[in-house]
C-alpha positions in Angstrom: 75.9 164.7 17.7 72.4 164.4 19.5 71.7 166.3 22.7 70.8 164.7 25.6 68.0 165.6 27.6 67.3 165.1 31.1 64.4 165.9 31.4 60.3 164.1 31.7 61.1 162.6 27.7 63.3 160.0 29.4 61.4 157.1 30.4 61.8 156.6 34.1 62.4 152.8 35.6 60.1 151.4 37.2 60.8 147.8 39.5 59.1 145.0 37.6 56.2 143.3 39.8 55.8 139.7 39.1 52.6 138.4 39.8 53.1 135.8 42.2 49.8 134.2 43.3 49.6 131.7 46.7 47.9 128.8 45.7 46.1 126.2 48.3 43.9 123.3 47.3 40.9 123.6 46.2 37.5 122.6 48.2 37.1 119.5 45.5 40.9 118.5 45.8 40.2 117.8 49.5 37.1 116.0 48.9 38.9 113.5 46.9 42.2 113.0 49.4 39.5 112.3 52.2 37.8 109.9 49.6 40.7 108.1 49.1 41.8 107.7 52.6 38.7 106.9 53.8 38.6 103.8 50.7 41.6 102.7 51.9 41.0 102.7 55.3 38.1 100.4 54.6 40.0 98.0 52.7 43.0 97.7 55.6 41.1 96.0 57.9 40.3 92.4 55.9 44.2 92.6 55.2 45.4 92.5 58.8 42.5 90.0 59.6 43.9 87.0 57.4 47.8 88.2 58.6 47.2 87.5 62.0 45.9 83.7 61.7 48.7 82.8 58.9 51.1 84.4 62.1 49.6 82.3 64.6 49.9 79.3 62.6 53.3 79.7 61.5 54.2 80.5 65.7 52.1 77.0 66.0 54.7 75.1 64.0 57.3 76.9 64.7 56.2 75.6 68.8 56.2 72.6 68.3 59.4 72.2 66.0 60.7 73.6 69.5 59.7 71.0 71.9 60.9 68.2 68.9 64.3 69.6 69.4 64.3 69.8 73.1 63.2 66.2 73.5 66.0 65.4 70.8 68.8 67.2 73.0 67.7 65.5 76.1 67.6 62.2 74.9 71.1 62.8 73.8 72.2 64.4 76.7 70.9 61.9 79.5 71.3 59.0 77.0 67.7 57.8 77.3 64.8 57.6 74.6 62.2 60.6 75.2 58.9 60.6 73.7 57.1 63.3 72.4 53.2 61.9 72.8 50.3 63.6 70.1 46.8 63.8 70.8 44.9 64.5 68.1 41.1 64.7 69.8 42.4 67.6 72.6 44.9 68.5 69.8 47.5 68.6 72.9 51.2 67.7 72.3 52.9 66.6 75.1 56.8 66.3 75.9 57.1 63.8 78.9 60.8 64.5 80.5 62.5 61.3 81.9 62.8 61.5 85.6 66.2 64.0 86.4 65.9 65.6 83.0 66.9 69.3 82.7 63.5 69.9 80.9 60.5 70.3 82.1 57.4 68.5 81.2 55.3 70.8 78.7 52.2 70.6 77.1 51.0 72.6 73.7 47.5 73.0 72.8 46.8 74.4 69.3 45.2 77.3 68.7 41.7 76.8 67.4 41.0 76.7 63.8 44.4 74.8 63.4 43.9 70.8 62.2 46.6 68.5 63.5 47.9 65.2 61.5 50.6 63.1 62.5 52.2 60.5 60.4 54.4 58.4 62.3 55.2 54.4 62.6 53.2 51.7 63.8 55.4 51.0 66.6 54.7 54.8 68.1 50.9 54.8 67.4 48.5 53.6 70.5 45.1 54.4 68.9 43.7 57.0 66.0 43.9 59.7 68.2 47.1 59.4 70.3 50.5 58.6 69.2 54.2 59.2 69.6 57.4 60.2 68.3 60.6 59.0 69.8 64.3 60.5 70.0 67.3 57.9 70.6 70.0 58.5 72.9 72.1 58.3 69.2 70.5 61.4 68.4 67.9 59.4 65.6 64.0 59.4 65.9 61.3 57.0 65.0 60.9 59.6 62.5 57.6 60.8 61.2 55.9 63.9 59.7 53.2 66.7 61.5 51.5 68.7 59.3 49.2 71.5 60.6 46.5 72.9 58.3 44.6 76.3 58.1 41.9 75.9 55.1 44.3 75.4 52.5 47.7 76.6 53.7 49.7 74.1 55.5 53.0 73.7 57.8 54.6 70.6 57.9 57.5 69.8 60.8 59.3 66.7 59.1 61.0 64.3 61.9 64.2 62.8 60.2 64.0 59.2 61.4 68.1 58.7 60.7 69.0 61.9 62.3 66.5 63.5 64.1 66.6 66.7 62.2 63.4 68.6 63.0 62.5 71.0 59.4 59.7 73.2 58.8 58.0 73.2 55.3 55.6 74.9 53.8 52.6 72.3 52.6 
């Protein structure tokens, strides 16, 4: 049997430091976040710009699919015909509510940059520039098609001749 000693032979404990370093970024990691923001922010700007004129000409067809389908429920509800009259020159479209209607009359003028085409029938078409499409007290149309055009993008608000279903289309 060994003796034991208590004495400075024994190895005292000692607490364990770990060595635990704080660690920020460095001067050059910064450089290269601002870099990158500032790249980025640069590039944003030419993004938003083509968004807001593809909005606006989606809210043009959109408007006018609008007054298509008032003119349609007021020419069913008073049981009279109700044009809806195009001018292609002041790229105006006009609805002209029948005397009594519930509706006022309204008048659209496209934004700019917007190019207006109307096909409709012969019947409904005073000149190049002007012409008309009609709703039936039946609920029909004189049908047609109005396409609106923005370089090479397109909207077009088909006029269902037999029903009178307004749709809106992509071109």
């Amino acid at each position: 049997m060994q003796p034991r000693f208590a004495g400075p032979a024994r190895q005292q404990r000692r607490p364990v430091r770990l060595a635990v370093r704080v660690r920020g970024f460095t001067l050059m990691e910064l450089l290269v976040v601002l870099l990158l923001v500032a790249v980025i922010v640069a590039l944003a700007p030419p993004l938003w710009s083509n968004a807001v004129p593809a909005a606006e000409h989606r809210a043009a067809a959109r408007q006018i699919a609008q007054m298509l389908k008032a003119a349609r429920s007021e020419a069913v509800a008073r049981r009279t015909d109700v044009p809806v009259e195009f001018d292609l020159t002041a790229r105006q479209i006009r609805l002209a509510a029948p005397q009594g209607a519930a509706i006022v009359n309204r008048v659209y003028t496209l934004p700019e940059g917007i190019a207006l085409e109307l096909t409709t029938t012969v019947a409904e078409t005073q000149s190049p520039e002007r012409a008309s499409v009609r709703f039936y007290p039946d609920g029909g149309s004189s049908g047609g098609r109005v396409t609106l055009r923005v370089g090479e993008r397109g909207y077009r608000v088909d006029i269902d001749w037999l029903s009178g279903r307004i749709a809106i289309d992509e071109a």
